[in-house]
N, C-alpha and C positions, 0 to 999 in steps of 0.2 A: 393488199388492198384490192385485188383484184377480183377476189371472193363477192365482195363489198359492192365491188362496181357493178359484178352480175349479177346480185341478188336486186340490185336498184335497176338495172334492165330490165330482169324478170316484170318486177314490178312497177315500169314503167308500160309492161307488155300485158299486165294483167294476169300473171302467169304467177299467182299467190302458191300453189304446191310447187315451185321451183325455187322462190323466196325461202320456204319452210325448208328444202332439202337443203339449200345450202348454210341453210341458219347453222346446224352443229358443227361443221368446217367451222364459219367466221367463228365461234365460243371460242371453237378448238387453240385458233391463231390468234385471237386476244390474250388468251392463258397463256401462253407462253414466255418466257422472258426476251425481252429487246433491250437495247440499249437504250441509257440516262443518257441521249443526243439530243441534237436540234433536226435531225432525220427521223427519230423515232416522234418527236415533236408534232413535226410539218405532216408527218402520218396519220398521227391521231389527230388533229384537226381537220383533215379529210374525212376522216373516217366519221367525225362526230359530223360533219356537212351531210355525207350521204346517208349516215342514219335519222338526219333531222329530213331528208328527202322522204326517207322510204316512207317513214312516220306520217308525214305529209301525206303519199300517197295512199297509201292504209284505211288514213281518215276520208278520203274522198271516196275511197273504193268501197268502204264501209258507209258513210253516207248514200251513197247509192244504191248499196244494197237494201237500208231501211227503206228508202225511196220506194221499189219496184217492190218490197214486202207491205208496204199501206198498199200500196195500186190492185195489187193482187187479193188482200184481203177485202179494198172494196169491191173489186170486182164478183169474187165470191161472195160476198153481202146480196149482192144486186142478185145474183145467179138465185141465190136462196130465194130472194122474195119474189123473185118471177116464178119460181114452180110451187114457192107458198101459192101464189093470188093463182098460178093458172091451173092449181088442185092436186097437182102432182107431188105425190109423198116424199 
């Protein structure tokens, strides 16, 4: 779980290439066999919390990103029609 908990750091830090590095570890340690317990239980329902987190985060960090991608494109809109109108090729 602990893999888990640092990539939800990571991405709580904003720190998306440390999220993706750790991603093939957690695969690695899902693959694996564990025991039919109420430990490996109480695990995975952790595990399923902090992946509905990262998820979470993901989509805002993604949201934001489309966010500052309009701002930028109207900006270079505006950029265009100012050297349109002021003759500049």
């Amino acid at each position: 779980m602990w893999v888990s908990a640092q990539m939800l750091e990571a991405a709580e830090t904003g720190n998306w290439a440390g999220v993706v590095a750790l991603r093939l570890e957690y695969q690695d340690l899902l693959r694996r066999e564990h025991p039919a317990n109420e430990a490996t239980r109480q695990a995975l329902l952790v595990l399923q919390q902090q992946n509905q987190d990262l998820l979470e985060l993901a989509g805002h960090a993604r949201a934001g990103m489309a966010r500052e991608l309009g701002q930028h494109r109207q900006t270079h809109r505006a950029l265009n029609a100012y050297l349109v109108s002021a003759g500049t090729p």
